[in-house]
DRENVO-431110 format. One record per residue (C-alpha): x, z, y; residue number from 0. Coordinates in steps of 0.05 Angstrom, whole numbers, plus 5000, padded with zeros to 4 digits. Layout:
! DRENVO-431110
+------+------+------+-----+
|   xx |   zz |   yy | num |
+------+------+------+-----+
|    X |    Z |    Y | NUM |
...
+------+------+------+-----+
! end
This chain:
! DRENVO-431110
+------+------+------+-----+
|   xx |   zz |   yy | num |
+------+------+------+-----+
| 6871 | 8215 | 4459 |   0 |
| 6914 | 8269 | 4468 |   1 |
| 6957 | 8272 | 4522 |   2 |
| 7015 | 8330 | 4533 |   3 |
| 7066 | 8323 | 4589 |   4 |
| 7139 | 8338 | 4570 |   5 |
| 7209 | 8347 | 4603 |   6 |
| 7243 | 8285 | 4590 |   7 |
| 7309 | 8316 | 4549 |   8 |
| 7248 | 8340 | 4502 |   9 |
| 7233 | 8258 | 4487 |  10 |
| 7244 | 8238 | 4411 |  11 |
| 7235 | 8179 | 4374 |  12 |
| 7170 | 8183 | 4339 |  13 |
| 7140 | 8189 | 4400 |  14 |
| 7094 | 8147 | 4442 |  15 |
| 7101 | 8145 | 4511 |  16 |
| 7045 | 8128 | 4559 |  17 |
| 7053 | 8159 | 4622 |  18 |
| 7116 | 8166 | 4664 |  19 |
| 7135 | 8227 | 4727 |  20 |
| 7122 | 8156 | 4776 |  21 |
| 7084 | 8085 | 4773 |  22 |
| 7110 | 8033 | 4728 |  23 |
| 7122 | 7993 | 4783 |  24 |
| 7170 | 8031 | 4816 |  25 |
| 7215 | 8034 | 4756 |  26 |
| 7263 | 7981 | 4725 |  27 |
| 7226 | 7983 | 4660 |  28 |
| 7191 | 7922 | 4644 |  29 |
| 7135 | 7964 | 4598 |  30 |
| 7081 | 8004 | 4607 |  31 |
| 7074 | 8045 | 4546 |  32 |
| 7116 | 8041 | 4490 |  33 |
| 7141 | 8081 | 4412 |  34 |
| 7205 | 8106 | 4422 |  35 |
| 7246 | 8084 | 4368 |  36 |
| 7316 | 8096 | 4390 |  37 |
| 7358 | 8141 | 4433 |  38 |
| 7377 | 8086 | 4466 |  39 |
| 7313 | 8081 | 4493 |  40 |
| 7308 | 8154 | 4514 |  41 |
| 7380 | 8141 | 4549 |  42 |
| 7354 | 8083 | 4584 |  43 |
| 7289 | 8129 | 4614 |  44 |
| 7343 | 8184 | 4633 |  45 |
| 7395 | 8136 | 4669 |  46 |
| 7330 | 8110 | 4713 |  47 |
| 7316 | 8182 | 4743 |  48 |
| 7257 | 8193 | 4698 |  49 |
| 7246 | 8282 | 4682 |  50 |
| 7172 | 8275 | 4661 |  51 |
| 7137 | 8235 | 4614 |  52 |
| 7069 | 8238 | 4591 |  53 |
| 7066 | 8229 | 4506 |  54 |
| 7004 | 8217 | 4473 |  55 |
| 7001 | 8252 | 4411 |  56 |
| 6947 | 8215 | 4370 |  57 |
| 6998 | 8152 | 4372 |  58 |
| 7057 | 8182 | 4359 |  59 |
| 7092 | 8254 | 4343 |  60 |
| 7086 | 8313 | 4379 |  61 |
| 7129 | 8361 | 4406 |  62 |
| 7152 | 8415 | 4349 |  63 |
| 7163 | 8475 | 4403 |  64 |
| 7194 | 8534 | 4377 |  65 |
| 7190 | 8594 | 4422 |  66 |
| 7250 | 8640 | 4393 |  67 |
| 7318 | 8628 | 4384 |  68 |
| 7334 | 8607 | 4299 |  69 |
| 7372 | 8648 | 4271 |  70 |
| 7427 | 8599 | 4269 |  71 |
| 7431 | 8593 | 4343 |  72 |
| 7429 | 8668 | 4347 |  73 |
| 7489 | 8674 | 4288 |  74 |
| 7520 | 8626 | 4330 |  75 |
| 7515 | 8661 | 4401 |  76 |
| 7544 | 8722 | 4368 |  77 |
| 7597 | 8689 | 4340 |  78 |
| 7620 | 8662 | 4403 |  79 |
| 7622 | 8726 | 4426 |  80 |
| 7662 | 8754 | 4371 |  81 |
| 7706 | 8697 | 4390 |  82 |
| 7710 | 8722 | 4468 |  83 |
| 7726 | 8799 | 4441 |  84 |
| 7780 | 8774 | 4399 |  85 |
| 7811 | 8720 | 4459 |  86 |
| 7877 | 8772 | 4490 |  87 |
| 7857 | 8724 | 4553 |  88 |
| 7790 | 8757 | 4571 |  89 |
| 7787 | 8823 | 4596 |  90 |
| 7740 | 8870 | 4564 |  91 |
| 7694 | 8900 | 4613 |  92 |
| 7694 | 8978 | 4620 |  93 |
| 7638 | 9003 | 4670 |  94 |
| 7657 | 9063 | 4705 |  95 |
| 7590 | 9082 | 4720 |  96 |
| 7536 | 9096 | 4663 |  97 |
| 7466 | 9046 | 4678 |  98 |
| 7421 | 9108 | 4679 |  99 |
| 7474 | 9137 | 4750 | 100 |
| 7480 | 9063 | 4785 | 101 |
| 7396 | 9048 | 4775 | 102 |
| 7378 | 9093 | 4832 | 103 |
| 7432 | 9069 | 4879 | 104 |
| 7415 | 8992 | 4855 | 105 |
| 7342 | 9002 | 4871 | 106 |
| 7358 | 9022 | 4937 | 107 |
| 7408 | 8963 | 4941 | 108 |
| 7357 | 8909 | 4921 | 109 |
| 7311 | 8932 | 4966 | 110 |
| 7351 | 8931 | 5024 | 111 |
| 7380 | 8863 | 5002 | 112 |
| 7309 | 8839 | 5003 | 113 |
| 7292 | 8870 | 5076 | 114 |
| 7348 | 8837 | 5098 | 115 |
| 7340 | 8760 | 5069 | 116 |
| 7262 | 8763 | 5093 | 117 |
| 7290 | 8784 | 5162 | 118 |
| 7336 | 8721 | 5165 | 119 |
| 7286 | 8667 | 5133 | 120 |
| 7231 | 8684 | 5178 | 121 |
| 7285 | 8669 | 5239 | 122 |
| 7307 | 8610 | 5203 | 123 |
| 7235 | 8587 | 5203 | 124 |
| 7211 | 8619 | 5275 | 125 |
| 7279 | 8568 | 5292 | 126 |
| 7314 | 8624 | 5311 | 127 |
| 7394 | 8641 | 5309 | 128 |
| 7391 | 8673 | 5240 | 129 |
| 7434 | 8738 | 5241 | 130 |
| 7478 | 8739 | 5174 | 131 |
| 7522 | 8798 | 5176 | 132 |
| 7468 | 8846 | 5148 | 133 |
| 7466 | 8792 | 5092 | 134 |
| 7536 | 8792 | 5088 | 135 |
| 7546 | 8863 | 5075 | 136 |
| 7481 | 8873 | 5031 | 137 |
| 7524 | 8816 | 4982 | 138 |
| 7580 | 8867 | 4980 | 139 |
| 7536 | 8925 | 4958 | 140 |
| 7520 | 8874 | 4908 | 141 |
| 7576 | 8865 | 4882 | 142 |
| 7600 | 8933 | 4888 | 143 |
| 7537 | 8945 | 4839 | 144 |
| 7558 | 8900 | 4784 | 145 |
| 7631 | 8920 | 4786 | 146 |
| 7602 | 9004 | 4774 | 147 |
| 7549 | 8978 | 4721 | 148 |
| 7542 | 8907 | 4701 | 149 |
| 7471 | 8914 | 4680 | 150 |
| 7439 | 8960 | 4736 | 151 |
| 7420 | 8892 | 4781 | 152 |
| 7408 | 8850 | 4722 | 153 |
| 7351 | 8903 | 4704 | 154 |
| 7317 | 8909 | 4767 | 155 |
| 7325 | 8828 | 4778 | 156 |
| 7275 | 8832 | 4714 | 157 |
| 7227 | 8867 | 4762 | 158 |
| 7170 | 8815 | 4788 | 159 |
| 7143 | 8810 | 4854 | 160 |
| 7096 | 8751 | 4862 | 161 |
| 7069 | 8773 | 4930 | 162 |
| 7139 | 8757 | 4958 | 163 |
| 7164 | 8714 | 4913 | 164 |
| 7207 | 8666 | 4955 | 165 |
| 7251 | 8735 | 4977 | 166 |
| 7247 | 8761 | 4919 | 167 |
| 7272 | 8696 | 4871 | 168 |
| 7337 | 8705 | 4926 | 169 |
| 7359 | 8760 | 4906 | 170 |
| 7343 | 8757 | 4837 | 171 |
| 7383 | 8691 | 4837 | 172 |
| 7440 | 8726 | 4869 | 173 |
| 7440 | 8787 | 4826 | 174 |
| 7438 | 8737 | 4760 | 175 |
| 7492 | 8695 | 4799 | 176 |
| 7548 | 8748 | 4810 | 177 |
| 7535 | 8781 | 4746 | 178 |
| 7549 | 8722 | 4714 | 179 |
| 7603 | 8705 | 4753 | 180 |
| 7636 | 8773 | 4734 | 181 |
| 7619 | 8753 | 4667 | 182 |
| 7666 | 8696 | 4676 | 183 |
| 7723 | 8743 | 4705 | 184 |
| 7720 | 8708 | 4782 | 185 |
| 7749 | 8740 | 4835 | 186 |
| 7708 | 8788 | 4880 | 187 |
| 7722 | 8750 | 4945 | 188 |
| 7684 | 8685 | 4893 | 189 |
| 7635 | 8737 | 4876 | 190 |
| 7626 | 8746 | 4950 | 191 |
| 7610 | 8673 | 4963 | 192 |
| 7574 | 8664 | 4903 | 193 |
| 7522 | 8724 | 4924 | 194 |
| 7516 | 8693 | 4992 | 195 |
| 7496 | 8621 | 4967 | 196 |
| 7448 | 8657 | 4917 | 197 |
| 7405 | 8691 | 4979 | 198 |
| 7412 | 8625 | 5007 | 199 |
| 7403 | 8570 | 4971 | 200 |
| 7331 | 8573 | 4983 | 201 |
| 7334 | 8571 | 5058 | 202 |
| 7316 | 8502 | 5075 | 203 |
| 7243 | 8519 | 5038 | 204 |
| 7232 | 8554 | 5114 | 205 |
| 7230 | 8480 | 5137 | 206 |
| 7185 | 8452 | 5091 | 207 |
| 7104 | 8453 | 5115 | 208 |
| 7067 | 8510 | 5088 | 209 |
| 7012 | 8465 | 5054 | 210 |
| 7065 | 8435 | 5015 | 211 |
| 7109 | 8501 | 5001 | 212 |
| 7046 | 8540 | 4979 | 213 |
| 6998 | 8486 | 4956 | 214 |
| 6956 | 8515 | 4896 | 215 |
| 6964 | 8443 | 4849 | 216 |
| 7005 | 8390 | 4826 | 217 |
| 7051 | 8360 | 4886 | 218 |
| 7040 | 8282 | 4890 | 219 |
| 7098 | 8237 | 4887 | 220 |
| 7111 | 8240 | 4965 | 221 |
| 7099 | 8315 | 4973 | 222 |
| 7141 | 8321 | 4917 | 223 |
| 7200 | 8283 | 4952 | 224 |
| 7189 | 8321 | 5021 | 225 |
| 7195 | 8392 | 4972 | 226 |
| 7257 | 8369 | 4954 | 227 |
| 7284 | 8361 | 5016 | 228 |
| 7299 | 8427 | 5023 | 229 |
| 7363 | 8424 | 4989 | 230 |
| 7385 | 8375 | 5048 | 231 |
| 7347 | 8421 | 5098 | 232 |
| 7382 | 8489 | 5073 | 233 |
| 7445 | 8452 | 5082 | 234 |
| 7434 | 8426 | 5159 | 235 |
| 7415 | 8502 | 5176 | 236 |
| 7479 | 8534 | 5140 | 237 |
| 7522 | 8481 | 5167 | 238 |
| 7501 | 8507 | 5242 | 239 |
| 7551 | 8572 | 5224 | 240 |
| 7619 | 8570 | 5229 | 241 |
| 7636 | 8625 | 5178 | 242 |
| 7589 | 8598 | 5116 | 243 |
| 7645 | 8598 | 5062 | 244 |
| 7653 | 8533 | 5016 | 245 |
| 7626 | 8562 | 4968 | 246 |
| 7564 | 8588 | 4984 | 247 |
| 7551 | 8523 | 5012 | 248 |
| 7568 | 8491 | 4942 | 249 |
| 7516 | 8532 | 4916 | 250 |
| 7456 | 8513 | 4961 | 251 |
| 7479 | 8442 | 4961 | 252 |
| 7476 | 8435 | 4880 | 253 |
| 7431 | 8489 | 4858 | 254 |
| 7378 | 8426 | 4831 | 255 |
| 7437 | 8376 | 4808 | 256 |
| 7432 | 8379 | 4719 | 257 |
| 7498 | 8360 | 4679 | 258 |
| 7463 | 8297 | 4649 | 259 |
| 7455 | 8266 | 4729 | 260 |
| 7377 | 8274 | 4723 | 261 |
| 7376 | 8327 | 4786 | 262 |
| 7377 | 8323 | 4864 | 263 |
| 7401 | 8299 | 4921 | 264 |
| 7468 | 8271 | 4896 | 265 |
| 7445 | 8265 | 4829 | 266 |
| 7519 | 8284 | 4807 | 267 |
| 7536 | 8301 | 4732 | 268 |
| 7584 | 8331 | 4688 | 269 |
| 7650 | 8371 | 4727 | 270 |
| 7621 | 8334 | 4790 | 271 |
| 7578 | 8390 | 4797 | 272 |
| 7623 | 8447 | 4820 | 273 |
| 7628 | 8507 | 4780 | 274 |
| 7599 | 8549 | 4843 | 275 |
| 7538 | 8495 | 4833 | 276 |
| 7531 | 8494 | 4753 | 277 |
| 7526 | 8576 | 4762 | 278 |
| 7473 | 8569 | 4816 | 279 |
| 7438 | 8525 | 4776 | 280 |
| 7430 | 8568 | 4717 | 281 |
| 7414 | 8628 | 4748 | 282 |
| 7357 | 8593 | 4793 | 283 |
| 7335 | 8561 | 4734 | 284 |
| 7331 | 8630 | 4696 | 285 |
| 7300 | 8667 | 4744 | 286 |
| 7238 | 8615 | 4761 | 287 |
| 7212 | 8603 | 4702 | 288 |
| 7203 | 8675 | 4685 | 289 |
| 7150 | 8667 | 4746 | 290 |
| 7089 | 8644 | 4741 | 291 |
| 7065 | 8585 | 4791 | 292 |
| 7014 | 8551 | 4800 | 293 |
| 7054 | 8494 | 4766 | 294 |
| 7076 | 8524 | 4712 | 295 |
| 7070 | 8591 | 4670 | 296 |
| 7121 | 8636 | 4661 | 297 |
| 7162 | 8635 | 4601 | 298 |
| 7184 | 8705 | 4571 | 299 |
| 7253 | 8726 | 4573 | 300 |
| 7281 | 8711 | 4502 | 301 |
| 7236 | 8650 | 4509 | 302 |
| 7271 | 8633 | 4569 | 303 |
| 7342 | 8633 | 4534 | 304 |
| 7310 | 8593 | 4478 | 305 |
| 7299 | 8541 | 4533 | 306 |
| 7355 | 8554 | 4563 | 307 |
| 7394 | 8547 | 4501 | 308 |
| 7364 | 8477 | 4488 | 309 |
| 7370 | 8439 | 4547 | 310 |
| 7455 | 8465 | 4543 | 311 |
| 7492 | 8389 | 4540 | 312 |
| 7427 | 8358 | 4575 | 313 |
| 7407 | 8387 | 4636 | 314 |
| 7459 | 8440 | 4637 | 315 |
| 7536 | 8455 | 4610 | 316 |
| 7533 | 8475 | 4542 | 317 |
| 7595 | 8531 | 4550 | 318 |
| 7565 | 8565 | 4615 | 319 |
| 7500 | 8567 | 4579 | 320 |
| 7530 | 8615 | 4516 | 321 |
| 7568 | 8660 | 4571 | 322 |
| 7506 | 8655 | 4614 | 323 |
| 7476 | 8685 | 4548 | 324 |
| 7524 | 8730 | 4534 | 325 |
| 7516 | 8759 | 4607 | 326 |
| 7446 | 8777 | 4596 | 327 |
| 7431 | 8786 | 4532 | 328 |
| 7395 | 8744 | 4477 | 329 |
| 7339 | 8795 | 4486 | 330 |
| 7345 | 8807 | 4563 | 331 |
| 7320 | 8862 | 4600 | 332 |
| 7243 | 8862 | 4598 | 333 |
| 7231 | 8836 | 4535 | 334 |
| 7181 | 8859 | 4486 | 335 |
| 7197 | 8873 | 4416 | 336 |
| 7171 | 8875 | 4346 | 337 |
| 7220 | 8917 | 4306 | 338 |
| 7227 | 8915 | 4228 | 339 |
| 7198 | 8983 | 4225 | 340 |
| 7123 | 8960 | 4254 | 341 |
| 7146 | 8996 | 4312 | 342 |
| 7128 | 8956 | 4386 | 343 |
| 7170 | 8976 | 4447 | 344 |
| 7216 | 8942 | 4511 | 345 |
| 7283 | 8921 | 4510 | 346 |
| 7316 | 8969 | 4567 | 347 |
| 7394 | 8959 | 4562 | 348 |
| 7435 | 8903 | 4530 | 349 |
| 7485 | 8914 | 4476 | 350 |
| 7538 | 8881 | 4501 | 351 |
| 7580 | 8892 | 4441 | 352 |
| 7523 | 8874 | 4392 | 353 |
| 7472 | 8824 | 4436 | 354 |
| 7416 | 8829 | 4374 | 355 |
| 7418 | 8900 | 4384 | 356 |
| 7399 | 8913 | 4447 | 357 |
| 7365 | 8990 | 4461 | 358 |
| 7286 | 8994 | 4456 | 359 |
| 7250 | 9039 | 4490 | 360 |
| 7189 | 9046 | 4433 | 361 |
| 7119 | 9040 | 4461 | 362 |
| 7074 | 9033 | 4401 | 363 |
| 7084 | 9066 | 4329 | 364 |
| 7088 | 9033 | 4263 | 365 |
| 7010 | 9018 | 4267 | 366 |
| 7008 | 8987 | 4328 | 367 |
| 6976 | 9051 | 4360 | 368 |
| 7008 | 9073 | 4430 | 369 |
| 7050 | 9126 | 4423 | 370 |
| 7097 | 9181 | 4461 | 371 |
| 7158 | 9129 | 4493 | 372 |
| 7218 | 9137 | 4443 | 373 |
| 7289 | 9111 | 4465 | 374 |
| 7325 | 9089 | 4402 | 375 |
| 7391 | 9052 | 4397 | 376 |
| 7390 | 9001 | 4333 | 377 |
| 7467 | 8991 | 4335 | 378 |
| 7479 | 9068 | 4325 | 379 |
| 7413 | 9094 | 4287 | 380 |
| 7428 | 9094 | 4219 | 381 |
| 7413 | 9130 | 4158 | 382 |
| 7450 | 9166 | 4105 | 383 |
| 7484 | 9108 | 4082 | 384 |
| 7494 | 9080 | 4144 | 385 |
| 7445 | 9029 | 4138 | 386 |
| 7419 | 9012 | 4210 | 387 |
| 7348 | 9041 | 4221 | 388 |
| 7310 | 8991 | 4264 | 389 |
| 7326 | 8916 | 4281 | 390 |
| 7287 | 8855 | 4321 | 391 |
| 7239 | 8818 | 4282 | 392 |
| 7214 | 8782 | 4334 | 393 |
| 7187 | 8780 | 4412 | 394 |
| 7119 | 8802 | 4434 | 395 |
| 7068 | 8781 | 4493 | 396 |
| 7068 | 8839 | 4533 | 397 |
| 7006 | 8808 | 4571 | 398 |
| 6964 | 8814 | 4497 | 399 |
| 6981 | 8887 | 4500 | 400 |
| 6972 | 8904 | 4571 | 401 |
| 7029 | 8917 | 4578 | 402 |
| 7063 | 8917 | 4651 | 403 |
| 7141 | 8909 | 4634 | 404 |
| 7160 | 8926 | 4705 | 405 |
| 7134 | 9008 | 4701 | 406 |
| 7189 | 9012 | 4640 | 407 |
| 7247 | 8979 | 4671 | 408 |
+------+------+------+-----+
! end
């Protein structure tokens, strides 16, 4: 028998079902293993809460996983954002400060962003008055940042820190948050909110017992539900200040509601969720499966908007996805790259005119054997024809080439 567990929007017919996230018994469904044989089926699993299943694979189909984007879905990306170039409603972004000026001053931002958020969730969790103007003006340097260089934060929130993850995640979420709420031309006073639910949205975790937070295996079903409480929790504690705007409220409250209904506590769907909360969503989302946990291993970056890019119309809106995309890059920041060349190297800026193009700082030569660090730009490096020099083939395991991404970002 083989047995693979699988998100539930990842269910097709073919296959055979035999285990479910939850006892039978506690579900409406009057079976206990079954063939799916129609979406109908999969819709009635979905309506009744279930996100896991358990498939066994010598009785029906597996899953077919496919860890890049096709090059469909990439032509298709682009073209939306030939469509956004061309649309006399969007503003083209011009940054007034080159990435290689604003990195010094973001580092320093980041890390005083992530003083400041470990200062107020250990008084949220001491039960402490938690102190949030330092917060409050560390989200302005934010998105001060973004508004000199779009991509500064975006590259350093590619930096990871699994020693403090919890602070860390925060402010990556945040970063990822207001960039792509810049990306959607918001106001700076939404951008303001938005950053302060992003440090945020977290903070009921500070509530949640310590065995269960940092438990090295699987949560049961009741753990499970008490993790999950600290949606709810965050919300109590923020509700205790007067001067929490909506918004950032918005985003702790519905940072774990999906578009399809299949998320938590309100299980909302569709425009229920607010926009503040669809944004939230997508950046947590993002950000925490680059990680790896003990429940999960992390998923690479272009990997990530692979998945990312599949569960858009399920678990998340389809549109926000493509801009979310579009913000950072079909080959993000930290990604490593094959290039048609042989060459091996890291993705370091995004091309925002040309997302397949990104700029590679080259780390191995054309027979795979380390070489000297060489900065090349595929969009611009052509030869005498004009015929464009290098170009993705496809992304790399940095982990089979020891490689640490973070000492190249």
């Amino acid at each position: 028998m083989a047995l693979k567990k699988i998100p539930i929007h990842k269910l097709k017919p073919g296959m055979f079902v035999g285990e479910l996230d939850r006892s039978w018994l506690n579900t409406p469904f009057l079976f206990h293993s079954v063939q799916i044989k129609t979406q109908k089926q999969i819709d009635k699993l979905l309506h009744g809460g279930i996100q896991d299943v358990i498939i066994d694979t010598d009785k029906g189909i597996d899953l077919e996983e496919h860890a890049v984007l096709s090059q469909s879905e990439k032509d298709h990306l682009t073209n939306k954002q030939d469509a956004k170039k061309s649309d006399s409603v969007q503003s083209i972004f011009v940054d007034p400060v080159l990435l290689k000026d604003e990195l010094p001053r973001a580092k320093e931002i980041k890390q005083n962003v992530s003083t400041a958020v470990k200062s107020v969730f250990n008084d949220a969790r001491m039960g402490k008055a938690m102190g949030l103007s330092d917060v409050k003006d560390q989200v302005n340097n934010i998105v001060d940042s973004v508004f000199r260089n779009r991509d500064a934060l975006l590259c350093l929130a590619s930096l990871k820190d699994y020693d403090n993850y919890t602070f860390v995640h925060s402010v990556n979420v945040s970063i990822l948050a207001v960039s792509f709420g810049r990306q959607l031309n918001l106001s700076k006073s939404q951008l303001m909110n938005i950053g302060l639910g992003g440090l945020l949205h977290d903070i009921g975790k500070t509530q949640i017992p310590e065995s269960i937070l940092n438990k090295p295996g699987k949560y049961t079903v009741e753990e499970y539900n008490i993790m999950k409480r600290h949606v709810s929790l965050g919300v109590e504690l923020l509700n205790k200040h007067d001067n929490i705007p909506h918004d950032a409220m918005l985003f702790t409250a519905q940072h774990h509601e999906r578009y399809n209904g299949t998320g938590y506590p309100q299980r909302l769907y569709g425009e229920k969720i607010s926009l503040i909360g669809r944004i939230g969503s997508i950046s947590d989302v993002y950000d925490a499966i680059t990680y790896d946990r003990v429940y999960h291993k992390a998923s690479s970056c272009h990997g990530t908007v692979k998945r990312l890019y599949e569960w858009s119309d399920t678990l998340f809106d389809k549109d926000l996805i493509e801009k979310f995309i579009q913000c950072i890059g079909i080959y993000p920041f930290g990604s490593f790259v094959e290039m048609n060349t042989g060459h091996c190297g890291i993705v370091v800026s995004v091309n925002h005119e040309n997302l397949l193009k990104p700029n590679i700082l080259l780390l191995f030569d054309k027979n795979k054997k380390p070489q000297t660090p060489v900065l090349v730009d595929p969009a611009s490096d052509v030869d005498d024809k004009g015929n464009c020099l290098y170009s993705i083939v496809k992304e790399l395991n940095p982990a089979e080439w020891n490689i640490d991404v973070n000492q190249y970002i």
